[in-house]
C-alpha angles and dihedrals in degrees: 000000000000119000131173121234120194141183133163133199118185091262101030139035132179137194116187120187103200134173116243142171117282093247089047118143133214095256087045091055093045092045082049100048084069085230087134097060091048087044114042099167087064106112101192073189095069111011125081129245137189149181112235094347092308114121105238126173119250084259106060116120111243128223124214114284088016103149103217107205115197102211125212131222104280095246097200135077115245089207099059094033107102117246122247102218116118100020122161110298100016097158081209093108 
């Protein structure tokens, strides 16, 4: 079956369509992508993954034309980031 794999860095991002078993799982298709190897910093161990923006576990069965999305750790601070409420042109008022 053919499945999609994506990733994305700030300077680089990458979405594979590969061709895998039909039992295949989520951490399989992404072993077999070969993301790991173009992305080394990637830790299946620690960081999140889903199918279609849904959060799944490594170990969750695909279906053809799933898109598997590998996340990575949020880097800023909710808390220091500016809020968006109220900007120019906020029809609110």
């Amino acid at each position: 079956m053919q499945i999609g794999v994506a990733y994305s860095e700030p300077s680089n991002q990458i979405w594979l369509t590969i061709e895998v078993p039909d039992d295949s799982t989520v951490r399989a298709a992404i072993e077999r992508s070969g993301i790991l190897r173009q992305f080394p910093a990637i830790d299946l161990e620690t960081q999140k993954v889903g199918v279609f923006g849904r959060l799944v576990k490594l170990d969750t069965a695909l279906r053809p034309g799933d898109r598997v999305e590998i996340y990575r750790p949020i880097t800023c601070d909710p808390q220091t980031v500016p809020r968006r409420d109220g900007e120019v042109g906020d029809d609110d008022e």
